[in-house]
C-alpha positions in Angstrom: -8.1 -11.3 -139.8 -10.5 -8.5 -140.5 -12.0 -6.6 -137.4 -15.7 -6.9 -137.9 -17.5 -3.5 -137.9 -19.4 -4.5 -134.4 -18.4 -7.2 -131.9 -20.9 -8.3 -128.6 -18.1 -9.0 -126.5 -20.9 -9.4 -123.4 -24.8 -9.9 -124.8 -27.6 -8.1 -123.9 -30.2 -4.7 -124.7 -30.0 -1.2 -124.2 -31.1 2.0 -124.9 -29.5 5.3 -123.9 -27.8 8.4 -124.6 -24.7 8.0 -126.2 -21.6 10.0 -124.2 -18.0 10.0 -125.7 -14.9 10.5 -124.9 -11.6 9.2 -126.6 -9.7 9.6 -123.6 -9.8 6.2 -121.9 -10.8 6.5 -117.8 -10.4 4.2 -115.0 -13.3 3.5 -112.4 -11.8 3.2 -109.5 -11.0 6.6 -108.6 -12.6 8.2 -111.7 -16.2 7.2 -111.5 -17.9 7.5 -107.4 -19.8 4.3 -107.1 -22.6 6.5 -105.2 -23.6 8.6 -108.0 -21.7 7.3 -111.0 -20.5 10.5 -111.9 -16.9 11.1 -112.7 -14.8 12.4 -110.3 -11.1 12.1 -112.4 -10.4 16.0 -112.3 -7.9 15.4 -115.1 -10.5 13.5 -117.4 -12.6 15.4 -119.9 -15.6 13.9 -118.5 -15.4 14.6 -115.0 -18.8 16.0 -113.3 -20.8 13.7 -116.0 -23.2 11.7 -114.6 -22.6 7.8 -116.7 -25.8 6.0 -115.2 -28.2 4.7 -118.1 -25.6 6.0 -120.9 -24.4 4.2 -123.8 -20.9 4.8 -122.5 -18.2 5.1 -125.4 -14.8 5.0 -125.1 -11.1 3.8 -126.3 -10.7 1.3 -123.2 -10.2 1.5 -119.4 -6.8 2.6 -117.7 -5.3 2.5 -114.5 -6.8 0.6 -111.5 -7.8 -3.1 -111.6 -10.5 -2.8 -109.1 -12.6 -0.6 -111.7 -14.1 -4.3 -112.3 -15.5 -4.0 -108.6 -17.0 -0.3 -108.9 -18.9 -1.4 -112.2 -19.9 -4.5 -110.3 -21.2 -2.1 -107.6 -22.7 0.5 -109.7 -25.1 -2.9 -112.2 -26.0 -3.9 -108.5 -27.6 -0.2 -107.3 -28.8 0.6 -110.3 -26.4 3.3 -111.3 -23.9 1.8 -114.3 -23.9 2.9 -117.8 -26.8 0.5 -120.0 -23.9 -0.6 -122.2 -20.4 0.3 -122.5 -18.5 0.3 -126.2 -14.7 0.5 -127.1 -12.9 0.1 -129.9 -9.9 -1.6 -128.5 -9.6 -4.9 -126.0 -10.9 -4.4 -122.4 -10.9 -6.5 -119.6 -11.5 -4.8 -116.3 -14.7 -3.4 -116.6 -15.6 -6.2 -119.0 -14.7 -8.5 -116.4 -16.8 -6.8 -113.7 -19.8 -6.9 -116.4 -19.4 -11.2 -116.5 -19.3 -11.0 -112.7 -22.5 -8.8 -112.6 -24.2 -12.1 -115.4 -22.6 -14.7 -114.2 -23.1 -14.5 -110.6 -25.9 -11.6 -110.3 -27.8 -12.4 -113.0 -27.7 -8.9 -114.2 -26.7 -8.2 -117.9 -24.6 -5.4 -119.0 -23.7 -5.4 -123.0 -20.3 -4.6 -124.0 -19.0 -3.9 -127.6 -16.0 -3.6 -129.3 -16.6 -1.4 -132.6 -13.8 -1.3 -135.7 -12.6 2.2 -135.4 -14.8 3.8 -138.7 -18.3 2.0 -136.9 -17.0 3.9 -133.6 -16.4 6.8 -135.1 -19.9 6.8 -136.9 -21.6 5.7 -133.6 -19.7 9.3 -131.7 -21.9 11.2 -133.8 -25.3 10.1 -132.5 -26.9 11.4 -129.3 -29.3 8.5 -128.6 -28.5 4.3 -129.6 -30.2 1.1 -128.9 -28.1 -1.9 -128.6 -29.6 -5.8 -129.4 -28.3 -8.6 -129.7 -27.9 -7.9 -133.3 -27.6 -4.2 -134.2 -26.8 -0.9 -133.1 -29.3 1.4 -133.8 -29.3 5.0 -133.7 -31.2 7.4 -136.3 -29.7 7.4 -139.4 -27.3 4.6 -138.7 -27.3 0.9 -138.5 -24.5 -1.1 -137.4 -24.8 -5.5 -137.4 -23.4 -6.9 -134.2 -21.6 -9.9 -134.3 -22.2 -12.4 -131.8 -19.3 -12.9 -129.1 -16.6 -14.8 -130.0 -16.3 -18.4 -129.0 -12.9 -20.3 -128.5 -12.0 -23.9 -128.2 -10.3 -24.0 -124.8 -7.4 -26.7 -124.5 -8.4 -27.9 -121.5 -6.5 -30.6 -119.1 -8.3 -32.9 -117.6 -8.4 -31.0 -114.1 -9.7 -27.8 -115.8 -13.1 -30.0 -117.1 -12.9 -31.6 -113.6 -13.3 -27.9 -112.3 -15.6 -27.1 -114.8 -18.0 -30.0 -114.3 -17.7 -29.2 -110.2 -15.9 -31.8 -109.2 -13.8 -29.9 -107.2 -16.5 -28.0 -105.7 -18.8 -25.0 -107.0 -16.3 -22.2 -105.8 -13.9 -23.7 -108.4 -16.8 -24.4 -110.7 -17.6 -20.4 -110.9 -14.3 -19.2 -111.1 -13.0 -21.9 -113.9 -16.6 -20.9 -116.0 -15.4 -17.0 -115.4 -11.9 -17.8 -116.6 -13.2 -19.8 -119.7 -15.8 -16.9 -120.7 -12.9 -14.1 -120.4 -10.3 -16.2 -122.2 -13.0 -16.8 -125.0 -13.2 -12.7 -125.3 -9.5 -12.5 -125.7 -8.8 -15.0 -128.6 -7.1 -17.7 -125.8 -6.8 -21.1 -126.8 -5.5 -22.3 -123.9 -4.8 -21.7 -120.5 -1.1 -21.0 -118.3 -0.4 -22.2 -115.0 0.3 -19.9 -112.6 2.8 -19.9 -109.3 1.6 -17.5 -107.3 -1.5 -14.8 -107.3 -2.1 -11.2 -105.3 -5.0 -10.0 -105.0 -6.6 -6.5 -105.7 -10.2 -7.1 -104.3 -9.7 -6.5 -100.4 -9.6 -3.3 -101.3 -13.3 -2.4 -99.9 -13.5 0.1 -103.0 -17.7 -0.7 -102.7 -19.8 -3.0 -101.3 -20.1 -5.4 -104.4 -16.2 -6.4 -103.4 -17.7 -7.5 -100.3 -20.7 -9.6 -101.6 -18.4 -11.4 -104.0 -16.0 -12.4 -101.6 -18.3 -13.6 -99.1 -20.2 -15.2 -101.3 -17.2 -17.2 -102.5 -16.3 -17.6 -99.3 -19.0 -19.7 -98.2 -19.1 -21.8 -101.4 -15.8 -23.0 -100.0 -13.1 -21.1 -102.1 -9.8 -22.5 -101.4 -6.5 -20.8 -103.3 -4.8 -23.1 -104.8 -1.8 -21.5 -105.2 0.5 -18.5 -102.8 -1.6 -15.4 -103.0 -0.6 -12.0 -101.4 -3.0 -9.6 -100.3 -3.0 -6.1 -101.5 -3.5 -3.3 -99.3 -7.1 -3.0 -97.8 -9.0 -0.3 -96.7 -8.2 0.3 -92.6 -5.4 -0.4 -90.8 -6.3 -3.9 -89.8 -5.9 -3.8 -85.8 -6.2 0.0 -85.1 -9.0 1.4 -86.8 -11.8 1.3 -84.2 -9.3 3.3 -82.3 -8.4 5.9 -85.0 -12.2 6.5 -85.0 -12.9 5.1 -88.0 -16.8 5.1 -88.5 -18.0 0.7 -87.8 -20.3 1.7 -91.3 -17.0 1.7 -92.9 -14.8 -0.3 -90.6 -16.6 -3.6 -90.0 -17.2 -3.9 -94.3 -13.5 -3.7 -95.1 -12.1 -5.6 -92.2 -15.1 -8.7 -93.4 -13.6 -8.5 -96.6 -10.0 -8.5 -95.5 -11.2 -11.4 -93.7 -13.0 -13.4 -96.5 -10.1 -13.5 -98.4 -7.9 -14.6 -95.4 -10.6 -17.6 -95.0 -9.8 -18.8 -98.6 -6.4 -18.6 -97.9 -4.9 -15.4 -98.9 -1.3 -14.2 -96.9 -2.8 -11.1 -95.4 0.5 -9.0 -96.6 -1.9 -6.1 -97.0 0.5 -4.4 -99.6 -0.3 -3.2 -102.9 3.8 -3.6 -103.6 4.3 -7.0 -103.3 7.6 -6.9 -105.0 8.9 -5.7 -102.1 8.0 -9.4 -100.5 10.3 -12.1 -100.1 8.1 -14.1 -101.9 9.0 -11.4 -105.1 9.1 -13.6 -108.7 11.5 -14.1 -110.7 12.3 -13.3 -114.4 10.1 -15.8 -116.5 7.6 -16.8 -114.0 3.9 -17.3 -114.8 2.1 -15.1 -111.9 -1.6 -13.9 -111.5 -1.1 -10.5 -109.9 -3.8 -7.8 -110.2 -3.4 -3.7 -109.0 -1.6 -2.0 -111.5 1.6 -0.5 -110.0 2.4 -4.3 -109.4 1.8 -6.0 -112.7 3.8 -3.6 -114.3 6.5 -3.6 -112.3 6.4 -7.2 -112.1 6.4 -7.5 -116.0 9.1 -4.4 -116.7 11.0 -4.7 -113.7 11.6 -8.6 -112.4 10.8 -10.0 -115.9 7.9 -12.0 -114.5 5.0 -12.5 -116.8 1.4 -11.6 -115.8 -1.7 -9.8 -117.4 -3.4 -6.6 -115.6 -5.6 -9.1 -114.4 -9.0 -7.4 -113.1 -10.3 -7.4 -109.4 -12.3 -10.9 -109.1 -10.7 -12.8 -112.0 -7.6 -12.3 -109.5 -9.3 -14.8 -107.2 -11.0 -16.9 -109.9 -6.7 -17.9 -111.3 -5.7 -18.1 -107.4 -8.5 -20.5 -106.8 -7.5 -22.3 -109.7 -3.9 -21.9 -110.6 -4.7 -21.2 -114.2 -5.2 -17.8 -116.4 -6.3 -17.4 -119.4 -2.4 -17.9 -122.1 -3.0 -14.4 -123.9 -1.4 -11.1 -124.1 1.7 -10.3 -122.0 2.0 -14.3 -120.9 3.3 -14.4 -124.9 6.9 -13.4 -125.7 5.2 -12.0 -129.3 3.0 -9.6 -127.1 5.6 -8.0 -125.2 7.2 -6.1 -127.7 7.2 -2.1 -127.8 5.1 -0.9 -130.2 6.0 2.7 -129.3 9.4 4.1 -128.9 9.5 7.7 -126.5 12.5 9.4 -126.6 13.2 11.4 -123.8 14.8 14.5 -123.4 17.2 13.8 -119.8 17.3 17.1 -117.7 20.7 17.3 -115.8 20.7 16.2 -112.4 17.2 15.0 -112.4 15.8 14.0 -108.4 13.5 11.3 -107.6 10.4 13.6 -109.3 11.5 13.3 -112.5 10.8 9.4 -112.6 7.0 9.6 -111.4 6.3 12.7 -113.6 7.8 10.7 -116.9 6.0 7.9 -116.0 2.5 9.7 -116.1 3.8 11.8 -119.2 4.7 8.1 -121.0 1.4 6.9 -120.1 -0.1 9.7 -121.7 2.2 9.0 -124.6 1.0 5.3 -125.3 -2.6 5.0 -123.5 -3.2 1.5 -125.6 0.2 0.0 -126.1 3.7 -1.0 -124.5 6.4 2.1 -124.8 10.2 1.2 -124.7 11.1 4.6 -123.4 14.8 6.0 -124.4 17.3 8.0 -123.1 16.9 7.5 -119.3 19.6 5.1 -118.5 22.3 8.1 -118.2 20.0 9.0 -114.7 20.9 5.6 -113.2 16.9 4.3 -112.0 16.8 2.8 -108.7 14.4 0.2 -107.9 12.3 2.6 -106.1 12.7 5.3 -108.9 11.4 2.3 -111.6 8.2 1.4 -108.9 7.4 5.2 -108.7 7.9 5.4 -112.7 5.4 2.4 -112.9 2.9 3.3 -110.9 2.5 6.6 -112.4 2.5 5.0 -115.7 -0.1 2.9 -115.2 -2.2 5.7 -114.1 -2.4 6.6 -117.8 -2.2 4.1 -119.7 -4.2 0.5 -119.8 -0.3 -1.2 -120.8 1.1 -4.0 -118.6 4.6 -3.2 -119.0 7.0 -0.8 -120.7 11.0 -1.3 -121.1 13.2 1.3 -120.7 16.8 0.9 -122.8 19.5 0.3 -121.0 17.5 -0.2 -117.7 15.0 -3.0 -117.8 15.4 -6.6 -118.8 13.8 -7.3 -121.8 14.5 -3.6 -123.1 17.0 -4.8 -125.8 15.1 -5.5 -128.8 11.9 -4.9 -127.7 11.1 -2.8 -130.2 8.8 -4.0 -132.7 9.4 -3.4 -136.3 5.9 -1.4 -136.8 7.1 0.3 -133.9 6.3 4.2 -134.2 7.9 7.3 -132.4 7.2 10.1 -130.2 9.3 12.8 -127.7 8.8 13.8 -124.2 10.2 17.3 -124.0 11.6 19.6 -121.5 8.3 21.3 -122.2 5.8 18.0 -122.0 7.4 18.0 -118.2 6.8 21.7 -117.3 3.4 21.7 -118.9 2.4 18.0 -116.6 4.4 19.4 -113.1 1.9 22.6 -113.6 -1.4 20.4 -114.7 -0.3 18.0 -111.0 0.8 21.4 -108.9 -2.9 23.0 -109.1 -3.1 23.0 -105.2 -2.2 26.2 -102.8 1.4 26.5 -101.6 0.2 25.8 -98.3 -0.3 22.2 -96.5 -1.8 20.5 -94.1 -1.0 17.3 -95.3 2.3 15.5 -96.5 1.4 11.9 -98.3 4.2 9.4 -98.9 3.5 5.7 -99.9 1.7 5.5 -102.8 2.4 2.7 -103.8 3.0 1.5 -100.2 7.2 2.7 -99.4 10.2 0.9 -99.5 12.7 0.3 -96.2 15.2 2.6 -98.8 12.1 5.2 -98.8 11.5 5.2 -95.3 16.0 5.6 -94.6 15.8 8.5 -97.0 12.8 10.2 -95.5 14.1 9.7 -92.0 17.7 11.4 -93.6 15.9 14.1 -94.9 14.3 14.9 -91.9 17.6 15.0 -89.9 16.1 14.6 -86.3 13.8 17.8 -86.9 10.1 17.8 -86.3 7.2 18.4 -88.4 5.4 21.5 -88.3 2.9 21.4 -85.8 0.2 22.2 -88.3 1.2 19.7 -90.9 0.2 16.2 -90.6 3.0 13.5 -92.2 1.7 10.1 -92.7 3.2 7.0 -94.9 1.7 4.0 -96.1 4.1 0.7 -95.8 3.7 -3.0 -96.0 3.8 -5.0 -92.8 7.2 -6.3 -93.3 8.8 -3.4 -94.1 7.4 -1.5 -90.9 8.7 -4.1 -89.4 12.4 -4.1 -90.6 12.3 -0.5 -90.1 11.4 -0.8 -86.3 14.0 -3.3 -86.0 16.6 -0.9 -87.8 15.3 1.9 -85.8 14.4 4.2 -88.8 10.5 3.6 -87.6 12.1 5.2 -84.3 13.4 8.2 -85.9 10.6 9.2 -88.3 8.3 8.9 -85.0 10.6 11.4 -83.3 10.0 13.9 -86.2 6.3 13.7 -86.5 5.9 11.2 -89.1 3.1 8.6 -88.8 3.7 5.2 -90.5 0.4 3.2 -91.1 0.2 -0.3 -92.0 -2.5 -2.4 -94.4 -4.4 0.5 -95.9 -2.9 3.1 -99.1 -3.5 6.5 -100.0 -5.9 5.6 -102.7 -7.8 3.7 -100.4 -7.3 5.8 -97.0 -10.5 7.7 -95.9 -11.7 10.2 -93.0 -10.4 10.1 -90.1 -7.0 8.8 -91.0 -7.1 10.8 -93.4 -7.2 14.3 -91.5 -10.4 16.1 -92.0 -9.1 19.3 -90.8 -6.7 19.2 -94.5 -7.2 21.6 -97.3 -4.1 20.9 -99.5 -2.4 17.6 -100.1 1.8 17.3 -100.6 2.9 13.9 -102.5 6.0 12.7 -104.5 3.6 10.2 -105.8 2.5 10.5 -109.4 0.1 8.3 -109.4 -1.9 9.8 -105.9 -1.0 13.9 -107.7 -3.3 12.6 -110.1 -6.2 10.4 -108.0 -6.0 12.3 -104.8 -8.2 15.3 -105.9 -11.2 13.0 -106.9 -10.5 10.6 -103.9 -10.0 13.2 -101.4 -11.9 15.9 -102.6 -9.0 18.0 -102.1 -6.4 20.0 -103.7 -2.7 17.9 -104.6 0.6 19.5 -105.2 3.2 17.5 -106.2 7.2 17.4 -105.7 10.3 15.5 -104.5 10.6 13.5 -101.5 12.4 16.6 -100.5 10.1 18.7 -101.5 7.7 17.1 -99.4 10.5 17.5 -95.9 10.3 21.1 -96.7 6.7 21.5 -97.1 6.3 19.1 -93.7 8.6 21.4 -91.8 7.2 24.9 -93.0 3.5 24.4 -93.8 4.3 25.4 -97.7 5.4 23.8 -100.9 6.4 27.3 -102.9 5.0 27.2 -106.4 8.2 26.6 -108.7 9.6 24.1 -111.6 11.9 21.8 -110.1 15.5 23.2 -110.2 16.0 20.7 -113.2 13.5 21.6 -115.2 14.1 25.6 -114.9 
């Protein structure tokens, strides 16, 4: 069927300058919910202020919680007046249904047919209706939204007429409108959900939690926490300002009240209560649902912060897009030129180069298997992937499950070089060669991680002007106390937080006195310097021992790359 020129995914008016970019962005950790201005050093828009523009782009990437930092930004007055892609959305889309449904606070979104979009670029000033686009010179008729017939089961209408209460009532009419905006039919059950909103990214992921909260949300199904904003039980003592404190730990605790497992990780893979390959699950954060799809085989959309709750409160997601074995295919095939004896770097920077490579659409990347992936080589690929690109899953031949004959037939092709990696290790090693800071656990570490870090360190200490700190879920602090690798890495310097991550981490845990940042994550070399405000260099776990015990990470290609 024929895309129709102009699409109201979400109705509503506007007027407003028009600012483009065909790079797609995400808002949590690209846009600061104080000013609305872009803080993604790597985008082309960053320093642009979005509040009151006509905001056009491709689609969103990366984070699911940008739903909650548009949520934030309708509520203090500071979002874009209408936002228009030309491919399917549903993070910030979702956080624009929130902001009607709930708020009462419009925000129109559009999806154009790639000739409209490209007409609309060209203007510097549109107003939006309900039924045109209007700019001078140019006239485009808006469809209205789609509307689906929903199979529903009797339990769904029983939700939907509140029957089971208006917590379940809200979240079943948010499910409905977003499987309406992606062609659903019908709905999925789900086994288990994790959730992306305790992440206190604003204060709009607190008002919609509470406020469900005391409607009486109940999950309906096992739903794992991601990681949250403090350490749960220390941060009054690590000084952590109440302003900031008491917010995220009410949040943490909203969703505990509904009956959330306050795991506090954002890699609940790691959890024994892991899927398996075919399971229906409602996960949100990004590093997750793409591991979960690519790595376990499970099957679950990039489901956006609150419409993570909504499925867990309901046990039911909208039966579209990855859920479907026709939507899983690759429609881009990389081929990948394999350095010899590659370390643990390579796999987070091809993961950010892939995403790069297919920004819009599933890769099955090739000639990787040769390098032997482990699991935490695949979770570092994945998050780093999903940094930069708005795809669910990828396969790679040889190495993930469904990688044999995923490639579509319309499939196309394209190479990551020798020369792609030394041109993205430069762009993610911008920083100084000296550091105050080492970061490791993003996403949160492995046990394995944690062995190899404690290894590397061999019993020596940090230096005393470098601070070492890694992020890890409860359990696998836990195992590593019990193991006595917790033990050694406290010997050498190295500080191992629970509950919060490094995208969410803020001042004082974060050290203030810190200039330069050192990661072997691809996905915080690329977040951190808009998060932080500070410089990120970007290397091996290795790389990251030697910069902890000598205050410098020496400018340089990797020895595999020179």
């Amino acid at each position: 069927m024929k895309q129709p020129p102009a699409r109201s995914i979400l109705s509503g008016s506007a007027e407003g300058p028009v600012i483009v970019t065909g790079e797609a962005l995400s808002f949590w950790g690209g846009v600061d919910p104080a000013t609305g201005r872009v803080i993604d050093v790597h985008h082309p828009l960053n320093g642009v202020c979005l509040t009151g523009s006509i905001l056009m782009m491709p689609s969103s990437r990366g984070s699911c919680t940008g739903s909650g930092v548009l949520l934030d930004l309708v509520l203090s007055g500071r979002a874009p007046a209408a936002l228009v892609f030309s491919e399917p959305e549903d993070v910030l889309t979702l956080g624009a249904l929130v902001a009607s449904e709930m708020f009462g606070k419009p925000l129109p979104v559009l999806r154009l047919a790639p000739e409209m979009f490209s007409e609309l670029a060209r203007v510097k000033r549109a107003r939006i209706s309900s039924s045109a686009i209007e700019a001078e010179g140019l006239a485009i008729p808006v469809v209205p939204p789609a509307t689906a017939t929903l199979d529903l089961t009797d339990t769904d209408r029983a939700m939907l007429d509140g029957e089971k209460g208006v917590a379940a009532q809200q979240a079943m009419r948010i499910i409905s409108a977003m499987a309406a905006q992606q062609g659903a039919r019908s709905l999925v059950d789900v086994t288990q959900g994790h959730i992306d909103g305790c992440i206190y990214a604003s204060p709009a992921n607190l008002t919609f939690a509470e406020r469900m909260a005391e409607l009486g949300a109940k999950v309906a199904v096992p739903t794992t926490m991601n990681a949250i904003s403090v350490d749960y039980a220390n941060w009054q003592v690590q000084g952590v300002p109440p302003s900031f404190g008491d917010p995220a730990a009410r949040l943490a605790d909203a969703y505990v009240r509904m009956g959330c497992r306050p795991t506090f990780t954002c890699s609940p893979y790691l959890l024994d209560s892991a899927p398996q390959a075919g399971e229906a699950i409602a996960w949100a954060e990004s590093n997750a649902v793409i591991f979960a799809n690519s790595v376990l085989g499970a099957r679950t959309a990039k489901h956006p912060d609150f419409l993570d709750l909504c499925i867990a409160l309901t046990g039911r997601a909208p039966l579209s897009g990855v859920y479907l074995d026709e939507h899983r295919k690759a429609l881009r095939i990389i081929e990948v030129e394999l350095p010899e004896r590659v370390d643990d770097a390579f796999w987070p920077l091809i993961g950010y180069l892939a995403g790069g490579a297919a920004p819009d659409r599933i890769p099955l990347l090739k000639g990787l298997a040769a390098a032997r992936p482990s699991r935490d080589d695949l979770k570092a690929l994945c998050a780093a992937f999903g940094t930069t690109s708005a795809a669910p899953m990828l396969h790679v031949a040889g190495v993930t499950p469904e990688a044999d004959g995923a490639a579509a037939d319309e499939a196309d092709h394209v190479a990551i070089t020798r020369a792609d990696m030394a041109a993205a290790w430069s762009l993610l090693n911008e920083g100084p060669e000296e550091v105050e800071l080492v970061a490791i656990g993003s996403p949160h570490a492995s046990l394995a991680e944690c062995g190899k870090l404690a290894e590397a360190f061999g019993g020596r200490e940090r230096h005393p002007d470098v601070a070492v700190i890694v992020t890890a879920g409860r359990e696998v602090i836990e195992e590593a106390r019990r193991e006595g690798t917790l033990a050694r890495l406290e010997a050498s310097g190295v500080q191992v937080l629970p509950d919060l991550c490094w995208c969410s981490i803020s001042e004082p845990v974060f050290p203030t006195r810190t200039r330069a940042v050192m990661t072997n994550s691809g996905k915080y070399a690329h977040y951190g310097p808009g998060l932080s405000g500070r410089a990120v260099r970007f290397g091996s776990l290795a790389d990251c021992v030697t910069a902890a015990l000598r205050g410098r990470a020496p400018a340089r290609l990797p020895d595999w790359l020179s």
